[in-house]
C-alpha positions in Angstrom: 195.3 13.6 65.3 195.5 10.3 66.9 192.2 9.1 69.0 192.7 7.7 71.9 193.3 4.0 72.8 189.7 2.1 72.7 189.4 -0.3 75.4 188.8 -3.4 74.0 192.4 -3.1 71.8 194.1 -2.8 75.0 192.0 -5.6 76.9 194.3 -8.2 76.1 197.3 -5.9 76.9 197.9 -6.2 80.7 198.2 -10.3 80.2 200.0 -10.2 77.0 202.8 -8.0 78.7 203.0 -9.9 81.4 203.5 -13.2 79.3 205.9 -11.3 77.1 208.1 -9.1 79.7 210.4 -11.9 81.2 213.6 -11.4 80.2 212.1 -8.6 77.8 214.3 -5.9 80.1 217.4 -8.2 80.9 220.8 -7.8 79.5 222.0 -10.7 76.7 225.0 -11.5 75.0 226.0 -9.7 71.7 224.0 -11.6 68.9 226.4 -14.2 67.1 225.9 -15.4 64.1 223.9 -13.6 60.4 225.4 -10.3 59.7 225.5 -8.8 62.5 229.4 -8.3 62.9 229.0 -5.4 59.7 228.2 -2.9 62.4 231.7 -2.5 62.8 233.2 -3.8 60.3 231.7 -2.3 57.3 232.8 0.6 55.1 229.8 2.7 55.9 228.5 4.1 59.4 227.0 1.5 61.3 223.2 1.4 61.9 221.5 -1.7 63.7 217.6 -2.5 62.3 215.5 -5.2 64.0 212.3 -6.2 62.4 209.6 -7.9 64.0 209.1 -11.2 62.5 207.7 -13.2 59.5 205.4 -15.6 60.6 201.9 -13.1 60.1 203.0 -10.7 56.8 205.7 -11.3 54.1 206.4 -7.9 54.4 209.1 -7.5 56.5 211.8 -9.9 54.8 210.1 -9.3 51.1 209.9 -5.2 51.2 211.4 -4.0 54.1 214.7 -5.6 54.4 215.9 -4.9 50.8 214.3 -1.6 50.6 216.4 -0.8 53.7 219.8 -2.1 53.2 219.8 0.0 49.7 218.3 3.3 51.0 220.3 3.3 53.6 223.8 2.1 51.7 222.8 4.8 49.0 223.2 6.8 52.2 226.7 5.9 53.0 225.5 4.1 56.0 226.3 0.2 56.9 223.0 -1.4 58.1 222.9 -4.7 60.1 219.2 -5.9 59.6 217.8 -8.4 61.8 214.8 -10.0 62.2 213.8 -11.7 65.5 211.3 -13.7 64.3 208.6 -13.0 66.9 210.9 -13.6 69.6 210.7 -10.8 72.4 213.9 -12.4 74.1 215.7 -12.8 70.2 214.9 -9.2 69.6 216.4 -8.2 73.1 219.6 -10.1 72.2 220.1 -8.8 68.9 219.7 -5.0 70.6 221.8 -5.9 73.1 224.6 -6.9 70.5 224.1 -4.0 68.1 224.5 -1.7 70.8 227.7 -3.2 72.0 229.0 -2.9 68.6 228.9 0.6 68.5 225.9 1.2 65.9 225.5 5.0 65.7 221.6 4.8 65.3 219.4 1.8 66.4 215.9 1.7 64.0 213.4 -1.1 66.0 210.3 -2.2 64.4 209.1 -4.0 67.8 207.3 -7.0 68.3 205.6 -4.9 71.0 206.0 -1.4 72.7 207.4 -3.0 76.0 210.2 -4.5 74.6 210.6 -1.8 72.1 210.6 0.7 74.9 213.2 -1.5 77.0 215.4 -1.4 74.1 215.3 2.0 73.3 216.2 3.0 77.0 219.3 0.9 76.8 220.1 2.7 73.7 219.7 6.0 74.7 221.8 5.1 77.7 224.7 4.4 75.7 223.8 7.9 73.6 222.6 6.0 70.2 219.6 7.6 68.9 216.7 5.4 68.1 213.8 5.5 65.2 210.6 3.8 65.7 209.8 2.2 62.5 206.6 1.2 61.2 205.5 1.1 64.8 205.6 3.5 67.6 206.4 2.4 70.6 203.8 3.8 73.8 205.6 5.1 76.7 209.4 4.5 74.6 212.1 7.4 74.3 212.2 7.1 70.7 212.9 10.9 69.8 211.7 9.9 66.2 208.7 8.1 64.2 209.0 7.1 60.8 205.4 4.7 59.8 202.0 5.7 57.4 199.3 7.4 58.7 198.0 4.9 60.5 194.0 6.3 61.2 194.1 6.7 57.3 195.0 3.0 57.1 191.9 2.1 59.0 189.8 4.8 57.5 190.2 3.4 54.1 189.3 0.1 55.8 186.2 1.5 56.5 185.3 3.4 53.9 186.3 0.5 51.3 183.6 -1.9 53.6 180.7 1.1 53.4 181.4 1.2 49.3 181.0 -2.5 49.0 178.0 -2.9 51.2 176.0 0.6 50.5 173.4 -1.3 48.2 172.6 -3.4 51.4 170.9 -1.8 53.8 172.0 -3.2 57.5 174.6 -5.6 56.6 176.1 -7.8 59.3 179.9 -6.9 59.8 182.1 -8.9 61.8 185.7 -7.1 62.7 188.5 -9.0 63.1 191.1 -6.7 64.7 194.9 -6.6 65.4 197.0 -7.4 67.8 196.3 -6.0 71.5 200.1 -5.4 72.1 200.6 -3.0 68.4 199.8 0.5 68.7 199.1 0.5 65.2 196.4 -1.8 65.5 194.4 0.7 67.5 195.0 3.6 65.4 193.8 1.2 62.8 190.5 0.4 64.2 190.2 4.2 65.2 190.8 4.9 61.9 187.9 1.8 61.0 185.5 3.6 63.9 185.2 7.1 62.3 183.7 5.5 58.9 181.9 2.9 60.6 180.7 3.9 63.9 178.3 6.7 62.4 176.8 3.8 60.2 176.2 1.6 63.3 175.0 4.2 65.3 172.2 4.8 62.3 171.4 1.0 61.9 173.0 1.4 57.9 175.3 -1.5 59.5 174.8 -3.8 61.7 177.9 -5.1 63.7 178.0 -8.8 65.1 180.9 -8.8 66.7 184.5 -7.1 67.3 187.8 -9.1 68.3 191.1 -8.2 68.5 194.0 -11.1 67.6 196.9 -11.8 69.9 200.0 -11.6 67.9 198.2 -10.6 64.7 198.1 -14.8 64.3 196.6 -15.9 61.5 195.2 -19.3 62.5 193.6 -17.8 65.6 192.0 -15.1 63.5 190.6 -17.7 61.3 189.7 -20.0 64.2 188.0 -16.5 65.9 185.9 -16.2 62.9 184.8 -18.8 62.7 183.1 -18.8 65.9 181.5 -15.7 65.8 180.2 -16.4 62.2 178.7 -20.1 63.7 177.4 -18.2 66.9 175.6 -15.7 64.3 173.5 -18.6 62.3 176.3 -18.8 59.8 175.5 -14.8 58.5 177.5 -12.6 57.5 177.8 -9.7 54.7 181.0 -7.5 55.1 184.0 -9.0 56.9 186.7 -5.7 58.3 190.3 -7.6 58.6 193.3 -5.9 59.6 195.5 -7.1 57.0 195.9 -9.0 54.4 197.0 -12.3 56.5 194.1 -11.9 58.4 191.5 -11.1 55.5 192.9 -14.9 54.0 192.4 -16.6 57.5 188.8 -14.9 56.7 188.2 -15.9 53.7 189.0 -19.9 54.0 186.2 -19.8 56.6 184.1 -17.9 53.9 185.1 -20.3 51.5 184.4 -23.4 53.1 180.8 -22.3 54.1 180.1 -21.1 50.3 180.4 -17.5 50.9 184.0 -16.9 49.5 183.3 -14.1 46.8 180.0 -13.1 48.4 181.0 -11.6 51.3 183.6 -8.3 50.8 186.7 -8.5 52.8 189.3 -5.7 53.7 193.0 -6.2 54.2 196.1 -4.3 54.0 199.8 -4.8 52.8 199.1 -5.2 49.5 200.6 -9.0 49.5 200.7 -11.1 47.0 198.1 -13.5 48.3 195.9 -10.3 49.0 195.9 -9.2 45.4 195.4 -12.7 44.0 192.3 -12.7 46.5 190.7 -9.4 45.1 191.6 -10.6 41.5 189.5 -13.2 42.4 186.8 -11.4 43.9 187.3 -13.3 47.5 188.8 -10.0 49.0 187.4 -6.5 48.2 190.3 -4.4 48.9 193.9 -3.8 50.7 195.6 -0.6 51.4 198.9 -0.2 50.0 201.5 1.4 51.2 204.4 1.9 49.7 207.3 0.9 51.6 210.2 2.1 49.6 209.1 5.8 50.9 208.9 4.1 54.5 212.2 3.1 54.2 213.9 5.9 51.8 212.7 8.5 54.5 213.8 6.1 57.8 217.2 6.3 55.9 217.9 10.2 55.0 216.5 10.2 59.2 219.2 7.4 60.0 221.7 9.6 58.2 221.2 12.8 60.1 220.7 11.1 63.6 224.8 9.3 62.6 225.9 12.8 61.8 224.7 14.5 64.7 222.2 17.0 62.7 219.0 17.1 65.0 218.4 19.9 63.4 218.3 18.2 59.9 216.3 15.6 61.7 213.8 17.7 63.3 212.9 19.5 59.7 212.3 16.0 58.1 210.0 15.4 61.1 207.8 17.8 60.4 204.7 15.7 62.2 203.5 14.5 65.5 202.4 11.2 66.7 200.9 11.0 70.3 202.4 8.8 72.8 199.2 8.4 74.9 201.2 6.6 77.7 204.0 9.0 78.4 201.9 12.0 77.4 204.2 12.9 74.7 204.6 13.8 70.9 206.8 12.1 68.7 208.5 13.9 65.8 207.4 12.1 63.1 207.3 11.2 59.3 203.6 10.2 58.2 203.3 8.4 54.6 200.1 8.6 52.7 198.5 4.9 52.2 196.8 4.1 48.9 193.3 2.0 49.1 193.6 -1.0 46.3 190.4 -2.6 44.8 190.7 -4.5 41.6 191.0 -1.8 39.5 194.1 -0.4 40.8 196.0 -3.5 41.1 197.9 -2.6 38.5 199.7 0.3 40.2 200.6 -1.5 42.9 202.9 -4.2 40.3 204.1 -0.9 38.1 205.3 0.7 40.8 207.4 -2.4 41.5 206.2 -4.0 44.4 205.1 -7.2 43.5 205.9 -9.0 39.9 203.1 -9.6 37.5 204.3 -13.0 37.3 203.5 -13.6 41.5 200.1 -12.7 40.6 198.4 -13.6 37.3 199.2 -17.2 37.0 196.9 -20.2 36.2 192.8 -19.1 36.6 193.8 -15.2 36.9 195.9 -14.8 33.8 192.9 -13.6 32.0 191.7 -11.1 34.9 195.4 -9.5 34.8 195.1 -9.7 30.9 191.8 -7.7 31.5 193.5 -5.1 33.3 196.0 -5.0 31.5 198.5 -6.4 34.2 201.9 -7.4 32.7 
């Protein structure tokens, strides 16, 4: 089901590896310091986590972490959850030091699929199965693959855009795209490219321009906009963003040149700031997905893999996800993402994810009043 890897995702990849891959593959020191001495020491059965950072989406640290630590407890496991904070090196150490603790499984959410894959190899070295979380790493040895259906993700990208623009006939779209490095930001804009291609290809839309954003940086994403909105006369009537962070990079550009609530924006993460922004009318919409499945099916997977049952394993894997760069499939577990306008904001703060109170203050009490958010 997965299309293959467009080529100008992976344009930035060669240089980005390269910058990224010293000292990516080279053995460190156990990590010191945090939590990371309850891989032995706690009651349960050791499992290491690393997530990716913090500095692009609140998701990690807000959802993730806690959703984690009490799947996987209600599990009987012991999770050490570290973050490396966008650190390639960071998230080698703290590998390196799970591993030598003894975890039972290792679950990597990588900053990108070289280090991810390094890590995993050391891991499967020592016999420690390892689950790629949220993000499947290309050309890795990760037996399992627990993330959303990523396509979908961009397809409801691209199918929220044609909603918002079908009443304007040859709308300019800019695309500002994910990181180079992150497989999911190709499935993504695959996802994007088979909702929106056949509308370019009939001259329903009109795209400006497409750029991908090292790092999924915010700033630069904002900055990248920028320029291609001045280098099209200032013009521009649907905006695809990968994500949330980069939809608000997107829209203090918009903002600044008047067009802030004129212009529909995607995103995705359902964030706080994201909702807020579609309450306000500055973003269209955001695809939700909920994490506490994510992490509730990484954990009964975590559970098996400590126990030894691959056979347990393989029948909650039930999917596929195509490595494209070591030619293989991936058992995997495939979520189903939500797309989130305005009008179904609410579900995403019953269903516990974000607290009405992070979202209707000050101007948008009376919009969450409205739709009966509370």
């Amino acid at each position: 089901m997965r299309s293959k890897t467009l080529a100008f995702l992976a344009a930035g990849l060669g240089t980005a590896l390269t910058l990224t891959a010293c000292g990516a593959n080279q053995a460190a020191p156990p990590a010191s310091g945090g939590s990371s001495d309850t891989a032995s020491s706690g009651p349960g059965i050791p499992v290491g986590v690393i997530l990716p950072e913090t500095a692009t989406s609140a998701r990690w640290e807000g959802f993730d972490k806690p959703m984690l630590e009490a799947a996987m407890k209600a599990k009987g496991l012991e999770p050490d959850i570290q973050n490396a904070q966008g650190d390639v090196q960071k998230f080698t150490t703290l590998a390196d030091g799970m591993i030598s603790q003894g975890v039972k499984v290792l679950v990597i959410a990588s900053i990108n699929s070289e280090v991810g894959t390094a890590v995993a190899a050391k891991a499967k070295a020592r016999g420690i199965p390892t689950i790629d979380y949220d993000r499947l790493n290309l050309g890795g040895s990760s037996d399992y693959y627990v993330s959303f259906d990523n396509v979908k993700v961009g397809e409801l990208q691209g199918q929220g855009l044609a909603d918002a623009l079908k009443d304007k006939p040859g709308a300019q779209v800019i695309e500002i795209e994910g990181a180079p490095t992150d497989n999911n930001a190709t499935l993504f804009y695959n996802g994007q490219q088979n909702v929106l291609k056949p509308l370019y290809e009939a001259g329903t839309l009109k795209l400006v321009q497409k750029q991908a954003i090292d790092g999924w940086d915010n700033q630069k994403g904002g900055t990248t906009f920028e320029q291609i909105l001045t280098g099209n006369g200032g013009k521009v009537d649907g905006v695809v963003a990968a994500n949330d962070g980069l939809a608000g990079a997107v829209i203090t550009v918009l903002r600044k040149n008047g067009l802030n609530g004129k212009v529909p924006v995607t995103g995705q993460d359902a964030t706080a700031d994201g909702l807020m922004a579609i309450l306000r009318g500055d973003q269209y919409m955001t695809v939700f997905k909920p994490i506490k499945e994510e992490a509730e099916n990484t954990a009964s997977l975590a559970a098996l893999l400590a126990k030894g049952d691959t056979a347990g394993a393989d029948a909650l894997a039930k999917q596929s996800s195509d490595d494209t760069k070591a030619n293989r499939k991936v058992k995997s577990v495939l979520l189903e993402p939500k797309l989130t306008t305005k009008d179904t904001v609410k579900e995403v703060v019953t269903q516990g994810y974000v607290k009405a109170s992070e979202i209707c203050g000050g101007d948008l009490a009376p919009v969450c009043s409205q739709l009966g958010i509370s």
